[in-house]
NUVOVEX-79102 format. One record per residue: residue in one letter; x, y, z of N, C-alpha, C, O in turn. Coordinates in steps of 0.2 Angstrom, whole numbers. Atoms other than C-alpha are relative to their C-alpha. Layout:
BEGIN
<type A n.east X n.north Y n.up Z ca.east X ca.north Y ca.up Z c.east X c.north Y c.up Z o.east X o.north Y o.up Z> $
...
//
This chain:
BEGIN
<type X n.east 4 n.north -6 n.up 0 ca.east 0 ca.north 0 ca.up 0 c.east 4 c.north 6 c.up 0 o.east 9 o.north 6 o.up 4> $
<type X n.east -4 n.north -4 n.up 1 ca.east 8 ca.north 17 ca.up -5 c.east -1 c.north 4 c.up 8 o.east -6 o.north 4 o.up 13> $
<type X n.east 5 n.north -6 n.up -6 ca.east 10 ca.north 30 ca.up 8 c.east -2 c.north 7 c.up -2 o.east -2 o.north 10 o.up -7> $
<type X n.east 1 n.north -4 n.up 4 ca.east 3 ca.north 43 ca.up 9 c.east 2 c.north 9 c.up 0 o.east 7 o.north 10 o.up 2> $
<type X n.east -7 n.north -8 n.up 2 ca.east 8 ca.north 63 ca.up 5 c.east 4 c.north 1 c.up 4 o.east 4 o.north -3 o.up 9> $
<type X n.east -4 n.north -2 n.up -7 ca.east 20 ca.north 70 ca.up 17 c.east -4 c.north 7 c.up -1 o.east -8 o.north 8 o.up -6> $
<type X n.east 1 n.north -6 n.up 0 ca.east 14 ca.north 89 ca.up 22 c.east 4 c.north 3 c.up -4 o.east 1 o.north 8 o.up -4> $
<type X n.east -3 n.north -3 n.up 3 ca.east 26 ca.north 95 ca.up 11 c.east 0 c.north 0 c.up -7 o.east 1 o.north 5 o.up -11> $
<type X n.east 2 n.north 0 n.up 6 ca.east 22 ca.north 88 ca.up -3 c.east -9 c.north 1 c.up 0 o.east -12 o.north 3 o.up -5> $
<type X n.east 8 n.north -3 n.up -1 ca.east 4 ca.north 91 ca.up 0 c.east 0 c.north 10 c.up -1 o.east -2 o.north 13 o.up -6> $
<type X n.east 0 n.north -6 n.up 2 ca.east 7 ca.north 110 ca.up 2 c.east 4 c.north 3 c.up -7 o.east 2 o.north 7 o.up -11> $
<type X n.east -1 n.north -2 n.up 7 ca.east 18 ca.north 110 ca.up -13 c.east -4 c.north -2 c.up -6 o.east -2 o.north 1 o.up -11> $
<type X n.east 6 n.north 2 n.up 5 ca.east 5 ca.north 103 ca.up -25 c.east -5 c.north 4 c.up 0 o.east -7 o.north 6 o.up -5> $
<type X n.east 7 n.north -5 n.up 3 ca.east -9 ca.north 115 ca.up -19 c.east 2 c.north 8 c.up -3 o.east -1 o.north 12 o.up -6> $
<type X n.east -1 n.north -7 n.up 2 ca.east 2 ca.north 131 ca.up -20 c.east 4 c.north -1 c.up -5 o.east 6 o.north 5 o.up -6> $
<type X n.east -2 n.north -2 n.up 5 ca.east 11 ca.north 128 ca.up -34 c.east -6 c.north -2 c.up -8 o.east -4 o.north -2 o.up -14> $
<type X n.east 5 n.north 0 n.up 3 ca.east -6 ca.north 123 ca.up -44 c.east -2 c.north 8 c.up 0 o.east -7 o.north 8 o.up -3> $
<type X n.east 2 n.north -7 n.up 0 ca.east -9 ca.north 144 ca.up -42 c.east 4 c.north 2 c.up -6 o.east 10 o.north 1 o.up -8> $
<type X n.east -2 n.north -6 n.up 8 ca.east -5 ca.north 155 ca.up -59 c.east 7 c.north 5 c.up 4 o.east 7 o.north 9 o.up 8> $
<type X n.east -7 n.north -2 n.up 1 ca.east 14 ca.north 158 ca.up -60 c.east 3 c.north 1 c.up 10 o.east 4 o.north 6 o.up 13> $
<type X n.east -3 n.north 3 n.up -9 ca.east 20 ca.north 150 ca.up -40 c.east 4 c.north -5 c.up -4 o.east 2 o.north -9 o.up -7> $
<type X n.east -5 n.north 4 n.up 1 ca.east 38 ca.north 144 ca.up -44 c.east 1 c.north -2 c.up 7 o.east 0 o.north 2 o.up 11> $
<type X n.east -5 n.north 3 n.up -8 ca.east 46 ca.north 133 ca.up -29 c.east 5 c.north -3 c.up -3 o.east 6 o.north -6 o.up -9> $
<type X n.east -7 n.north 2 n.up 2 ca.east 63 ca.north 129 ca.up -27 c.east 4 c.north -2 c.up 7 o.east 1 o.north -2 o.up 13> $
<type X n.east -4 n.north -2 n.up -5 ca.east 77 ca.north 129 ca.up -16 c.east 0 c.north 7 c.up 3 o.east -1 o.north 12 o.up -1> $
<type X n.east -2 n.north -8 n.up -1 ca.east 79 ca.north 145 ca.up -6 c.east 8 c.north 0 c.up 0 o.east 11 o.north -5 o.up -1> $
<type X n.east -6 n.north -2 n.up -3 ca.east 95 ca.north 153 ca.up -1 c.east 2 c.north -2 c.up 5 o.east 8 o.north -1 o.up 7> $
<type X n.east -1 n.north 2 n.up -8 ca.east 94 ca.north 146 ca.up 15 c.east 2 c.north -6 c.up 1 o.east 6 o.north -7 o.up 6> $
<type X n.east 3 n.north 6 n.up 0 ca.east 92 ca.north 129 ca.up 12 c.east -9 c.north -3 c.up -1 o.east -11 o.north -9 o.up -2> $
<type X n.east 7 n.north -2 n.up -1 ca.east 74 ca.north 134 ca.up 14 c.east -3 c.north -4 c.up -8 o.east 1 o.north -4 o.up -13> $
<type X n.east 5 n.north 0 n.up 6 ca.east 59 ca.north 127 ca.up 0 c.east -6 c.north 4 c.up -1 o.east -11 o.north 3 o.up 2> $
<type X n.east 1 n.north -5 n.up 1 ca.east 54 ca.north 143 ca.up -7 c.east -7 c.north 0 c.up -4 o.east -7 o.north -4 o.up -8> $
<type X n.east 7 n.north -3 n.up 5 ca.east 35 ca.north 149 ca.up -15 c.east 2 c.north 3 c.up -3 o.east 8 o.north 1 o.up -2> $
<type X n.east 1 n.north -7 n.up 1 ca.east 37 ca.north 165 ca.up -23 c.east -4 c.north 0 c.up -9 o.east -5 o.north -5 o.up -13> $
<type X n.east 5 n.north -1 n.up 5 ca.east 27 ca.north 173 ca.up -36 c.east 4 c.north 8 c.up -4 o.east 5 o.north 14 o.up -2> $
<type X n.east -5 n.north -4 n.up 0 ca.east 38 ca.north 184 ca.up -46 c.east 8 c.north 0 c.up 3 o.east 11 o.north -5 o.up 4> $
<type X n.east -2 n.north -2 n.up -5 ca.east 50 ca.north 192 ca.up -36 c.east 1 c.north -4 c.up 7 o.east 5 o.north -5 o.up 11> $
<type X n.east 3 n.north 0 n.up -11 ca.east 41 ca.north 189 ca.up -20 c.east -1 c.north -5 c.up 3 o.east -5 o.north -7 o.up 0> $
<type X n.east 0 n.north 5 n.up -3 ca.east 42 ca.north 175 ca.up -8 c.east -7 c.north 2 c.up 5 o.east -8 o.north 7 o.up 8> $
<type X n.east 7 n.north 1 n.up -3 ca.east 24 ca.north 169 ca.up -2 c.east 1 c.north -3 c.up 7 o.east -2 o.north -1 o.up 12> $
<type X n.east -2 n.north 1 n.up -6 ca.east 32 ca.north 159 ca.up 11 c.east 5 c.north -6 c.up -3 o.east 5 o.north -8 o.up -9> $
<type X n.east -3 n.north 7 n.up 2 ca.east 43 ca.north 143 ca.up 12 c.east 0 c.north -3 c.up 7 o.east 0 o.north -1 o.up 12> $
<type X n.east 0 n.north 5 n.up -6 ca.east 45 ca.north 127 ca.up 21 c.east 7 c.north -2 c.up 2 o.east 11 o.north -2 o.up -2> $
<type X n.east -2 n.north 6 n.up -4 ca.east 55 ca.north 117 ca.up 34 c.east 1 c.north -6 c.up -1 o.east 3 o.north -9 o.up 4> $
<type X n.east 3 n.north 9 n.up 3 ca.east 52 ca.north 100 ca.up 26 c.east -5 c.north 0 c.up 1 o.east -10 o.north 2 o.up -3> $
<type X n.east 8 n.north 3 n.up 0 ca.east 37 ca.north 92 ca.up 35 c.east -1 c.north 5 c.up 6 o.east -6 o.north 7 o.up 6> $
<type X n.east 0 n.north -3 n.up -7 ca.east 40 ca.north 103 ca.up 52 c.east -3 c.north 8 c.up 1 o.east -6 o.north 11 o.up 6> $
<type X n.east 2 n.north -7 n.up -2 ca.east 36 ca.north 121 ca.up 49 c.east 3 c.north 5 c.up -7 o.east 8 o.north 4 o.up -11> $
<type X n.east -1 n.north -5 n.up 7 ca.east 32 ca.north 136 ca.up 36 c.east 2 c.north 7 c.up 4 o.east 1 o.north 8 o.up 10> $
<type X n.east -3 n.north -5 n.up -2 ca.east 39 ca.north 152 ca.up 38 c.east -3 c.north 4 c.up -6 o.east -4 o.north 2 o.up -11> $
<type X n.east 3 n.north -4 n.up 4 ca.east 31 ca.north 169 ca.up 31 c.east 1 c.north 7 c.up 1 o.east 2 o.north 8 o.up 7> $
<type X n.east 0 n.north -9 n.up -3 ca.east 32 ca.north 190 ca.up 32 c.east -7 c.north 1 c.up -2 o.east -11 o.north -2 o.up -6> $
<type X n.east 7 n.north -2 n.up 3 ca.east 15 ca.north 198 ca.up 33 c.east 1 c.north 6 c.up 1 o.east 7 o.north 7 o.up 3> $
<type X n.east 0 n.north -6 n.up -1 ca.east 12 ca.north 216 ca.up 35 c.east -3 c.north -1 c.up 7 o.east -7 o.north -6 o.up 9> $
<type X n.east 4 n.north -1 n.up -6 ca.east 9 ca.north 222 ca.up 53 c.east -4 c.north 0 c.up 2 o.east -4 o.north -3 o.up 7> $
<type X n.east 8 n.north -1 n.up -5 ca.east -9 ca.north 225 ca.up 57 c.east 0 c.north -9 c.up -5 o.east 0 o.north -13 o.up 0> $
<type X n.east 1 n.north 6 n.up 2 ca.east -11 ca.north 206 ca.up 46 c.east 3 c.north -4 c.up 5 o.east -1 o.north -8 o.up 8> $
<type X n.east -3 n.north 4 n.up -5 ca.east 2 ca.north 198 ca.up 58 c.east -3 c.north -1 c.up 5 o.east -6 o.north -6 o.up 7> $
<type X n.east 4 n.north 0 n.up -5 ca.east -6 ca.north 205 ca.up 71 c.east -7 c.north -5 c.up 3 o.east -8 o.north -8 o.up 8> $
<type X n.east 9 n.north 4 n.up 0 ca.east -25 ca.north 198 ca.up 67 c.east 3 c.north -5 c.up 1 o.east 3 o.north -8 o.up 7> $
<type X n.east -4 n.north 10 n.up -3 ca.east -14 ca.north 179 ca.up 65 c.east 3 c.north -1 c.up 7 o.east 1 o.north -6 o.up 10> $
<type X n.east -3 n.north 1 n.up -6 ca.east -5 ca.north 181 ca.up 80 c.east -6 c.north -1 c.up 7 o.east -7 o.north -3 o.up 12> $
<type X n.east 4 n.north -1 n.up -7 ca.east -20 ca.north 185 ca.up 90 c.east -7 c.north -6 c.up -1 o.east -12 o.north -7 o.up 2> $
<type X n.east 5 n.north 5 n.up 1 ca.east -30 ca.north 171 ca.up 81 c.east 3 c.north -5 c.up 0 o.east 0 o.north -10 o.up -2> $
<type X n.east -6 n.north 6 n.up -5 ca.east -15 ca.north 159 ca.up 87 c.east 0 c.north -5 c.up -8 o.east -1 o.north -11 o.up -8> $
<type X n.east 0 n.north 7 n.up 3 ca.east -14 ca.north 153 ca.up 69 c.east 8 c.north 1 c.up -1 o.east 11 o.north -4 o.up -1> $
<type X n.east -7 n.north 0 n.up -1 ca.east 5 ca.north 159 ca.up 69 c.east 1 c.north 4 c.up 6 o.east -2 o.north 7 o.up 9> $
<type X n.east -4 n.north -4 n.up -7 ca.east 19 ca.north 163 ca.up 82 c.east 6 c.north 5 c.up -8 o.east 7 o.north 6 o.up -14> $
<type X n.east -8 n.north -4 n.up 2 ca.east 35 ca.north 175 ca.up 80 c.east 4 c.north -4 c.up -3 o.east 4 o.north -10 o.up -3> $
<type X n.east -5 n.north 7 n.up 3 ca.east 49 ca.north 167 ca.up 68 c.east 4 c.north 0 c.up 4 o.east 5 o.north 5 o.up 8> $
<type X n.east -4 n.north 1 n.up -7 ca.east 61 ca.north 159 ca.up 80 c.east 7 c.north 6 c.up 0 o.east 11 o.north 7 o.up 4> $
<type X n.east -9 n.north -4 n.up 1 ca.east 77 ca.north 171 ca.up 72 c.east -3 c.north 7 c.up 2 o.east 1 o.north 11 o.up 5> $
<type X n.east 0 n.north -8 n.up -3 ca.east 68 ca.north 187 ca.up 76 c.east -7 c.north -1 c.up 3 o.east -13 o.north 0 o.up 0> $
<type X n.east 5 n.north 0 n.up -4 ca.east 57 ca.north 184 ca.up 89 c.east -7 c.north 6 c.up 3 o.east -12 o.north 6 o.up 6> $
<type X n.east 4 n.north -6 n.up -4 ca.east 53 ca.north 202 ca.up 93 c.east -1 c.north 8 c.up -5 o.east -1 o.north 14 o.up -4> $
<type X n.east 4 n.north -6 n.up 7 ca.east 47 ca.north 209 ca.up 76 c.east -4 c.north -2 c.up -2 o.east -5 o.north -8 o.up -3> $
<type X n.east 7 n.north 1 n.up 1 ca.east 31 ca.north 210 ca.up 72 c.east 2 c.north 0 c.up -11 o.east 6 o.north 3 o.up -14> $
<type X n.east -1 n.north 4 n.up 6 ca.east 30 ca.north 202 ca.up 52 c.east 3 c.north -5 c.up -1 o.east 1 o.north -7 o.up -7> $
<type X n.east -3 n.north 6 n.up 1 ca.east 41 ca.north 188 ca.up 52 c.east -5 c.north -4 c.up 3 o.east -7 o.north -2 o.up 9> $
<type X n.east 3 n.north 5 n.up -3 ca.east 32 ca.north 173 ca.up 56 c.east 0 c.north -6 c.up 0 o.east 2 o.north -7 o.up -6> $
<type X n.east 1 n.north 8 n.up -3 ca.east 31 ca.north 152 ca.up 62 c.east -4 c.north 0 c.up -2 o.east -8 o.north 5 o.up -2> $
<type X n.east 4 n.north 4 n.up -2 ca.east 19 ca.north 140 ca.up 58 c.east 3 c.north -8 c.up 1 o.east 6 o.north -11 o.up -3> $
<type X n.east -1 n.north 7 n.up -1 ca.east 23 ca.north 123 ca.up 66 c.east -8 c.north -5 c.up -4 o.east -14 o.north -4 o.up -4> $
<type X n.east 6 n.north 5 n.up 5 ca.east 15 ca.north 107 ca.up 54 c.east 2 c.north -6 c.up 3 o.east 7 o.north -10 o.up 3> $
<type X n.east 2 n.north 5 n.up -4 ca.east 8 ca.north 94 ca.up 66 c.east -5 c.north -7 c.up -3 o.east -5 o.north -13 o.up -2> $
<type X n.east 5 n.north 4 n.up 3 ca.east -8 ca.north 89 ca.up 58 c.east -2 c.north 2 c.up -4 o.east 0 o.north 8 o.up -6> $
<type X n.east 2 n.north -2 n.up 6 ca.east -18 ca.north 89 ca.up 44 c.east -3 c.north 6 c.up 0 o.east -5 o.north 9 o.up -5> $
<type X n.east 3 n.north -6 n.up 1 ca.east -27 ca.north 106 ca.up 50 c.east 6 c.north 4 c.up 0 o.east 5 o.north 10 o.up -2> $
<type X n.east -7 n.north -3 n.up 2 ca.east -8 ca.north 112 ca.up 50 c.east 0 c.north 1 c.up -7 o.east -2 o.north 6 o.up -10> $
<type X n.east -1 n.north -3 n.up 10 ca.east -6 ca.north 110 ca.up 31 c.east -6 c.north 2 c.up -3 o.east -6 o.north 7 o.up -7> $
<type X n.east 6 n.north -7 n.up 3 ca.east -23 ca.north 117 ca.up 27 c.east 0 c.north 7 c.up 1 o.east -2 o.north 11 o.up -3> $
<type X n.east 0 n.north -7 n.up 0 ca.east -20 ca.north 132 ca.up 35 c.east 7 c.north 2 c.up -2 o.east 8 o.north 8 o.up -1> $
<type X n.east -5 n.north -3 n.up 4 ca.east -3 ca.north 133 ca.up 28 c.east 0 c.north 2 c.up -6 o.east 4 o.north 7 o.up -9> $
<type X n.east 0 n.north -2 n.up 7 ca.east -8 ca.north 134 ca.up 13 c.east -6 c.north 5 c.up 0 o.east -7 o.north 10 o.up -5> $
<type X n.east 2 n.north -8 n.up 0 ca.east -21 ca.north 146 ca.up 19 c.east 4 c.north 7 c.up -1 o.east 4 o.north 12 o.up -4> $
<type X n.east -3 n.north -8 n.up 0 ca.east -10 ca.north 158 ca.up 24 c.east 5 c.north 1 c.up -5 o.east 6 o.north 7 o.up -7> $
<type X n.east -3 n.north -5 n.up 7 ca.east 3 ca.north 158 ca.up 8 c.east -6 c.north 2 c.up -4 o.east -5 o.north 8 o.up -7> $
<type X n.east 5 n.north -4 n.up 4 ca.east -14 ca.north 161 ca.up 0 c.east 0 c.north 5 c.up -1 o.east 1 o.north 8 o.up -6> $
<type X n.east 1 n.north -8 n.up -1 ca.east -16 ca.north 177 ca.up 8 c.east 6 c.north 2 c.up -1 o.east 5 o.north 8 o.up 1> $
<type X n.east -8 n.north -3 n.up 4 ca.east 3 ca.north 182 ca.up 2 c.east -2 c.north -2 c.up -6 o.east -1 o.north 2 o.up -11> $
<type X n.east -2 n.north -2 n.up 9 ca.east 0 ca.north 176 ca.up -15 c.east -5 c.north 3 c.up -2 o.east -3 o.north 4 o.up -8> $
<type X n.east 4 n.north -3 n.up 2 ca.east -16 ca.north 184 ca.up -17 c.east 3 c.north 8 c.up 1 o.east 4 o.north 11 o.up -3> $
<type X n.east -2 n.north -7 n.up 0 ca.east -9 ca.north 201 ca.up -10 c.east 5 c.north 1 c.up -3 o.east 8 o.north 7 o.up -2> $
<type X n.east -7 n.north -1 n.up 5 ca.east 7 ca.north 198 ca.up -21 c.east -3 c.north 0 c.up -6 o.east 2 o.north 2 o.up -9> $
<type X n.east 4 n.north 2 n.up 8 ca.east -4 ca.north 196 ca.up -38 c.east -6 c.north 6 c.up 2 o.east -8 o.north 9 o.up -3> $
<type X n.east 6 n.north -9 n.up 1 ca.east -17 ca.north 212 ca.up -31 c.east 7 c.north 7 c.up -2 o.east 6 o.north 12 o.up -6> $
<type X n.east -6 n.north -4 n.up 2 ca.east 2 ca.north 221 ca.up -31 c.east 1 c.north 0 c.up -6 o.east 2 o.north 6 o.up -9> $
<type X n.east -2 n.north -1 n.up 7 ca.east 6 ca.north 216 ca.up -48 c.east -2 c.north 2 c.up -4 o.east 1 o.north 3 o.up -9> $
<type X n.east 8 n.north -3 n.up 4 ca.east -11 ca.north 220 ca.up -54 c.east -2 c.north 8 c.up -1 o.east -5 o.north 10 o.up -6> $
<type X n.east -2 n.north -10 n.up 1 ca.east -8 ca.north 240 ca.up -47 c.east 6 c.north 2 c.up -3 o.east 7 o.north 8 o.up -4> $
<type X n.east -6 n.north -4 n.up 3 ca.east 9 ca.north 241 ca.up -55 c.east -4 c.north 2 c.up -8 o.east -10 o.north 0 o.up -9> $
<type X n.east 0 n.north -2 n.up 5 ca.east 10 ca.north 249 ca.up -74 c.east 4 c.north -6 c.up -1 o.east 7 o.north -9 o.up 2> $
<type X n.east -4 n.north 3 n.up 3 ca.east 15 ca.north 238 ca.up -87 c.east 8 c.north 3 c.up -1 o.east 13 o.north -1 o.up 0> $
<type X n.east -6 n.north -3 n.up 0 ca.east 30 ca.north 249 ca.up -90 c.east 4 c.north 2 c.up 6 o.east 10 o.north 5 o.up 6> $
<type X n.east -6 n.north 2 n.up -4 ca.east 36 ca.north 248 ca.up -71 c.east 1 c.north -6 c.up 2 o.east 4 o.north -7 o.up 7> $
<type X n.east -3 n.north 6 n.up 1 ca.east 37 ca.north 230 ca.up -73 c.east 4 c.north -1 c.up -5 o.east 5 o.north -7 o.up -6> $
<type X n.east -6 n.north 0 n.up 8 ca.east 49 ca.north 233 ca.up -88 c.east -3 c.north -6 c.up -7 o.east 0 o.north -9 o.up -10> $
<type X n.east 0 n.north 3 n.up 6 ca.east 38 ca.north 226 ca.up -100 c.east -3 c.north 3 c.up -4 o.east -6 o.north 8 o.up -1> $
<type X n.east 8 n.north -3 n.up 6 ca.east 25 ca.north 232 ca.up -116 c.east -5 c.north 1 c.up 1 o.east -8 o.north 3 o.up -4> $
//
């Protein structure tokens, strides 16, 4: 009998089915989202996603306990943790790059064609 997904391959299958979500290696060692440019977030392996939100966003997460502080800077508000325990971990991981790749794609939607350097 197969096994079955890991969490990480579960999150990678749902966010990179989104319109133009490259994953890779990061810089870190890290397994990167981004869209464009912009990093939606990335993983840890099976153990934990890592994300920037804007401040009053972080805020609401933090206070609706679906993320903590990221462990490297614990005492700024935008950097963020999520530890992936259970299957309600990986749904909401991929909830929350959602809401990065949807407000990375409303961003690229207000730029001009000509300050993204193209025609």
């Amino acid at each position: 009998m197969p096994h079955p997904p890991r969490a990480s391959q579960r999150i990678t299958a749902a966010v990179t089915a989104w319109t133009d979500v490259v994953a890779g290696p990061g810089r870190r060692g890290e397994f990167a989202f981004t869209l464009g440019r912009r990093e939606i977030g990335h993983l840890h392996g099976d153990r934990a996603a890592h994300f920037v939100f804007p401040r009053a966003v972080w805020d609401e997460l933090i206070a609706q306990g679906r993320i903590e502080p990221h462990p490297v800077f614990p005492d700024t508000r935008g950097p963020a943790a999520r530890r992936i325990q259970t299957d309600a971990d990986v749904v909401d991981v991929i909830a929350l790059m959602r809401l990065n790749y949807d407000r990375a794609r409303a961003r690229r939607a207000r730029l001009s064609p000509s300050r993204l350097g193209t025609a």
